[in-house]
Each structure stands twice: as structure tokens, then as C-alpha cells.
DSSP file (Angstrom, degrees, kcal/mol; ACC not computed):
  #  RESIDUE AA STRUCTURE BP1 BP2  ACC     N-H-->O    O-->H-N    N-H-->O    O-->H-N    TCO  KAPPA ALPHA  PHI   PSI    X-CA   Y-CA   Z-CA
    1    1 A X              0   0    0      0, 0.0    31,-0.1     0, 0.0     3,-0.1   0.000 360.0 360.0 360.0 142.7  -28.4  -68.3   49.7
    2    2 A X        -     0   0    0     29,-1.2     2,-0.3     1,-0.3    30,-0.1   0.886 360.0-139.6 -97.7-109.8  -28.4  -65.3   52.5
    3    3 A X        -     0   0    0     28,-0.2     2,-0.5     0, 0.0    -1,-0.3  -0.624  52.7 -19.5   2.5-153.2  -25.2  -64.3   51.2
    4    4 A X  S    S+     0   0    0     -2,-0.3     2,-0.3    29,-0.1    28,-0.1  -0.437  83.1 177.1 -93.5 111.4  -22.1  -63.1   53.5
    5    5 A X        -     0   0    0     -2,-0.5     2,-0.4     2,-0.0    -1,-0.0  -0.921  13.5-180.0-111.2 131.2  -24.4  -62.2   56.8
    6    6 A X        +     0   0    0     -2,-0.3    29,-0.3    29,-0.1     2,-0.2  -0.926  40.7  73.2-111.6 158.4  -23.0  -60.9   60.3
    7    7 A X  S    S-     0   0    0     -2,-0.4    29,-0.6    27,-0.2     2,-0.1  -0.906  73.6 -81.1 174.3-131.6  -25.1  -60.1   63.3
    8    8 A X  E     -a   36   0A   0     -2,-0.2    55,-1.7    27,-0.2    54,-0.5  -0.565  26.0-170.1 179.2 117.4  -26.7  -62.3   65.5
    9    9 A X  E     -a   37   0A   0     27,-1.4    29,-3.2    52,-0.2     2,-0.5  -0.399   8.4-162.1-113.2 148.3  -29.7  -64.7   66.5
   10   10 A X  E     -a   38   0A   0     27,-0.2    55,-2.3    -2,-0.1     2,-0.5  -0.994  17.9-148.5-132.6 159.0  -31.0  -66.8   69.6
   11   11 A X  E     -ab  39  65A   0     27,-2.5    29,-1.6    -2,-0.5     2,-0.4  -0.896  18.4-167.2-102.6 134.1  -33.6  -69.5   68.7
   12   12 A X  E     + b   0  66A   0     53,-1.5    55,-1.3    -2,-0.5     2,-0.2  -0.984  16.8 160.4-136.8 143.7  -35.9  -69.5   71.9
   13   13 A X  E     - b   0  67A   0     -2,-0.4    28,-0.2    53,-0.2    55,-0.1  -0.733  47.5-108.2 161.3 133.7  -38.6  -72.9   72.3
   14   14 A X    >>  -     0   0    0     53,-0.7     3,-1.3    -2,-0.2     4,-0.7   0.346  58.4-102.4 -31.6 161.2  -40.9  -75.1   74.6
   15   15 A X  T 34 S+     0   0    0      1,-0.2    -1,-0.1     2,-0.2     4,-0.1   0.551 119.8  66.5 -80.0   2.5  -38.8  -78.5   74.7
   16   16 A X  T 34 S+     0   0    0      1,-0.2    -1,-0.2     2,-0.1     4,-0.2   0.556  98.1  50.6-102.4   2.9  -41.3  -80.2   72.2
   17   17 A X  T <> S+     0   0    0     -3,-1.3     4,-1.2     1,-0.2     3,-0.4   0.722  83.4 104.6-107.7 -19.0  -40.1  -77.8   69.4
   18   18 A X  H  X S+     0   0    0     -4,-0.7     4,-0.7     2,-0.2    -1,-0.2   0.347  76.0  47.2 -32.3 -29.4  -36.5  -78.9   70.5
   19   19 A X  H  > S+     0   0    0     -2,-0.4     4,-1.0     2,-0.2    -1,-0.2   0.828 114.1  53.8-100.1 -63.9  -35.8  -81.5   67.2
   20   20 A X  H >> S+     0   0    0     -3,-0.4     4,-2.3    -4,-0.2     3,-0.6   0.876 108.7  45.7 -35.6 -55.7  -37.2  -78.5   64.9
   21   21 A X  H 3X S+     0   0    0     -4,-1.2     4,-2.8     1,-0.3    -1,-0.2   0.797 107.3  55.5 -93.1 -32.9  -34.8  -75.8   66.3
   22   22 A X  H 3X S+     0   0    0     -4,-0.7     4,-1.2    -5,-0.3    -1,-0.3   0.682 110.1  44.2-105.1   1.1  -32.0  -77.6   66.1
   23   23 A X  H <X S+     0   0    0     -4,-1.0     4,-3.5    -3,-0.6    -2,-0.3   0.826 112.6  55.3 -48.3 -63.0  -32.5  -78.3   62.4
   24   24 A X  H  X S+     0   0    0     -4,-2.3     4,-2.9    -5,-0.2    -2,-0.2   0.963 108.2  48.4 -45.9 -52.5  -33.3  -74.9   62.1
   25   25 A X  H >X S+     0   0    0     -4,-2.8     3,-5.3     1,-0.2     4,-1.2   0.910 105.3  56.5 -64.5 -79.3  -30.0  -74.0   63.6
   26   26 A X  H 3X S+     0   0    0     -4,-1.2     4,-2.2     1,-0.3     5,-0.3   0.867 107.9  43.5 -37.7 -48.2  -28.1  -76.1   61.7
   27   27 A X  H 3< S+     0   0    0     -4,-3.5    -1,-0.3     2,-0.2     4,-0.2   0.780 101.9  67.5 -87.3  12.5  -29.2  -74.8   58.3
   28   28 A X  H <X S+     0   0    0     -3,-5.3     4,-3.3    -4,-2.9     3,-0.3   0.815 103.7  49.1 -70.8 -29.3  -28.9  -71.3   59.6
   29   29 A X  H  < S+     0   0    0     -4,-1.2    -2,-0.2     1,-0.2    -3,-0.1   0.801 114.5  45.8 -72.0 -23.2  -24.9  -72.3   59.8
   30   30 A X  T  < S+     0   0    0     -4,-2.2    -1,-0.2    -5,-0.2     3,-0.1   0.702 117.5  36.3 -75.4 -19.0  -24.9  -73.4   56.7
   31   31 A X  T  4 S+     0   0    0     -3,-0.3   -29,-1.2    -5,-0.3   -28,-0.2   0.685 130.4  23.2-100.7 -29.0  -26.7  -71.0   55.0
   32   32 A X  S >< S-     0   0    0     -4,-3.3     3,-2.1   -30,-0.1    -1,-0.1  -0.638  72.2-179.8-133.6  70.7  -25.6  -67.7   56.6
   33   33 A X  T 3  S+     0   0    0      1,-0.3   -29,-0.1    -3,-0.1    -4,-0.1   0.896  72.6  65.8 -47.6 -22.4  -22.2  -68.7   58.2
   34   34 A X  T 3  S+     0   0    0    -28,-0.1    -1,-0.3     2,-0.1     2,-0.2   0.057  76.1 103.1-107.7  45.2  -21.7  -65.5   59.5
   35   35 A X    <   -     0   0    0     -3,-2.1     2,-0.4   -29,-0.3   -27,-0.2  -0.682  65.2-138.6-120.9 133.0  -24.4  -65.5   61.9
   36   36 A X  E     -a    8   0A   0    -29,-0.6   -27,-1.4    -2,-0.2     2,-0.4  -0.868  29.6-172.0 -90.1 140.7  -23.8  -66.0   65.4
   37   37 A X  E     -a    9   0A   0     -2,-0.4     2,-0.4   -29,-0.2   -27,-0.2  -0.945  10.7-174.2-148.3 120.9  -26.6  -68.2   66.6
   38   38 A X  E     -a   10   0A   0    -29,-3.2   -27,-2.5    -2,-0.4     2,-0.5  -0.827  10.2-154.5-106.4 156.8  -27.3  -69.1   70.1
   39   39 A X  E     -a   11   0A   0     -2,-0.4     4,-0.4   -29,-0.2     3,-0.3  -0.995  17.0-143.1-131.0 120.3  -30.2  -71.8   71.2
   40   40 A X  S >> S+     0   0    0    -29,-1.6     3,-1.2    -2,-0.5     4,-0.5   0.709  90.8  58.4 -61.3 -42.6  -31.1  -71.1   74.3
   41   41 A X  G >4 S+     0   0    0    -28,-0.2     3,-0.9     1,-0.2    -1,-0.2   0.891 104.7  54.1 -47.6 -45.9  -31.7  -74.5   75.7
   42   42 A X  G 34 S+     0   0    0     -3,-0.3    -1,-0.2     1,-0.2    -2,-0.2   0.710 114.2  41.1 -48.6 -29.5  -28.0  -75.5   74.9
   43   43 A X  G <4 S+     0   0    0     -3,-1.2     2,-0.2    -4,-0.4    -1,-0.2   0.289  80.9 107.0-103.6   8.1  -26.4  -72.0   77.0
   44   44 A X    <<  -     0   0    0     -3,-0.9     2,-0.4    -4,-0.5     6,-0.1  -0.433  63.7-147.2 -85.5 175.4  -28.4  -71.9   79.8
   45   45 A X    >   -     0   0    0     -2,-0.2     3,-0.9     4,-0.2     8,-0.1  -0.989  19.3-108.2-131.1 132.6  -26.2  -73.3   83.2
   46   46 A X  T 3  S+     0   0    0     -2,-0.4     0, 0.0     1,-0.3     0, 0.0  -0.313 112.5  31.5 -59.9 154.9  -27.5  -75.4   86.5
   47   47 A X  T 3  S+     0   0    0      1,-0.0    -1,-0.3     0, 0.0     0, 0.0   0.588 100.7 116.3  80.6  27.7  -27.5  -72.9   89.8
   48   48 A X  S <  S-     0   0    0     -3,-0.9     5,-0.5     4,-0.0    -3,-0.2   0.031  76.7-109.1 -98.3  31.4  -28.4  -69.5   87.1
   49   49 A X     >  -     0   0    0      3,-0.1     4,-0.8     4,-0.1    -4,-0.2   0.707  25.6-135.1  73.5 139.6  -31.3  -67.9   87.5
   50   50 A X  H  > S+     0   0    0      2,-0.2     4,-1.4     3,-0.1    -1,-0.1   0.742  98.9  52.5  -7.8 -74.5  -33.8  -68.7   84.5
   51   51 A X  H >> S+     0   0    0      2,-0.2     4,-2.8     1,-0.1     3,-0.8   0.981 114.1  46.9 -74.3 -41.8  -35.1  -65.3   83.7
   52   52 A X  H >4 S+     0   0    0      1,-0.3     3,-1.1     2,-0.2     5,-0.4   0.858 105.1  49.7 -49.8 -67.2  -31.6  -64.0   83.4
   53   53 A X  H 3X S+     0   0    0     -4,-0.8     4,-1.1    -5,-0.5    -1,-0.3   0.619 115.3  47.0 -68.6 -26.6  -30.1  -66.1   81.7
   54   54 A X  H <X S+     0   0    0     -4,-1.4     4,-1.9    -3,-0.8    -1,-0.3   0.955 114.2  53.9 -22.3 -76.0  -33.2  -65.6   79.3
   55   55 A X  H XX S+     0   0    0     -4,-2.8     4,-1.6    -3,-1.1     3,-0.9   0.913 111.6  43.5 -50.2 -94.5  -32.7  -61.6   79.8
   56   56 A X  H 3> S+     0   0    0      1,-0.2     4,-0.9     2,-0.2    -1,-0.3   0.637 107.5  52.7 -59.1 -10.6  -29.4  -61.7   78.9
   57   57 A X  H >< S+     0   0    0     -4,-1.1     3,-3.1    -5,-0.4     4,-0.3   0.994 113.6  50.6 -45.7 -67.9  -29.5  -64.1   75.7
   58   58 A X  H X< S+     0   0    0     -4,-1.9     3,-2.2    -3,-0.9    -2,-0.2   0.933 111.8  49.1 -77.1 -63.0  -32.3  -61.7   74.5
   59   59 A X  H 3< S+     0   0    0     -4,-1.6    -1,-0.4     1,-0.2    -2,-0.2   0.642 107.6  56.0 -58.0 -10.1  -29.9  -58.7   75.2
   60   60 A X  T << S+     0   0    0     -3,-3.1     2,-0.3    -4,-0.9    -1,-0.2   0.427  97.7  52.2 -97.8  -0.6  -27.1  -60.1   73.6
   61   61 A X  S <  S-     0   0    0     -3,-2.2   -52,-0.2    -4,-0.3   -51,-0.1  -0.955  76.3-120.8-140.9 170.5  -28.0  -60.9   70.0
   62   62 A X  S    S+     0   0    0    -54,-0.5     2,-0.2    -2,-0.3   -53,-0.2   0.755  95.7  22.3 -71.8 -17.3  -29.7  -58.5   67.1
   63   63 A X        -     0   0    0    -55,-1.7     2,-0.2     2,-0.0   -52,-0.0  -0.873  63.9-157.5-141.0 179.2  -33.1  -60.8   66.6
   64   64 A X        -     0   0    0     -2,-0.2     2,-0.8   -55,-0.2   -53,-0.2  -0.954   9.3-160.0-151.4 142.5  -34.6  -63.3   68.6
   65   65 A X  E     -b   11   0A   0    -55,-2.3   -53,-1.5    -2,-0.2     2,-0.4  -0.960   9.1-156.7-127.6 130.0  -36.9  -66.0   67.0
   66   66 A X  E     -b   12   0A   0     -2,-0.8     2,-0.3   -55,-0.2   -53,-0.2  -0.932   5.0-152.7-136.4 127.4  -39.2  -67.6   69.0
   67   67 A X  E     +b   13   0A   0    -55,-1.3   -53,-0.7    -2,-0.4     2,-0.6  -0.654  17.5 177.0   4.5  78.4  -40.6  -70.8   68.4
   68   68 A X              0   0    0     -2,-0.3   -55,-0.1     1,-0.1    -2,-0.0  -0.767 360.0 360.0-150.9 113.1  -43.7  -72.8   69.2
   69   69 A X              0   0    0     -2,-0.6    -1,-0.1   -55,-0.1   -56,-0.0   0.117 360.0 360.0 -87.4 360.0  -44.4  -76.3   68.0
């Protein structure tokens, strides 16, 4: 158990690690509920620029895990 955690994480991974991370993500919510945790594939939006939307994920949370299956 993490115990009572704030801050905040974005899980970043190629589309083949995609089954992994979102495992991963889920037992980070279970385990540290009080982690904000974004997965990048899930936030991005049609008609956004890529690298931004990249750029700012990365600029909006305290770690960044990246991923590669």
C-alpha cells in the first residue's frame, strides 16, 4: 500500500503497450487513490496538434512514466 498519495502522473506508450498501461493505471487507482493519473492515449482530441497535446500532458503532472512494450 502507497498510503494516502497526492500529486500527479501521465502514463505515456506505443499502442502495443496499450493493454499493459491500462492495467497499470488501474492499480495505480487503487493503490494510491489520490493520484491524479492521466493516459495519454485516452486525453488526446481529433483536430489538436500531437506534440502539444503531448507538451502539455508532460507539463501538467509531477512524473511522467513512459512505457515501452
Amino acid at each position: 500500500m502507497l498510503g494516502r498519495q497526492t500529486g500527479s502522473v501521465s502514463l505515456s506508450y506505443a499502442s502495443k503497450g496499450e493493454r499493459f498501461t491500462k492495467a497499470l493505471r488501474e492499480k495505480l487507482r487503487r493503490k494510491a487513490p489520490g493520484v491524479e493519473i492521466k493516459q495519454d492515449r485516452i486525453l488526446r482530441e481529433g483536430g489538436v496538434g500531437w506534440c502539444k497535446q503531448i507538451t502539455d500532458a508532460i507539463d501538467s503532472v509531477d512524473f511522467l512514466v513512459s512505457i515501452q512494450r
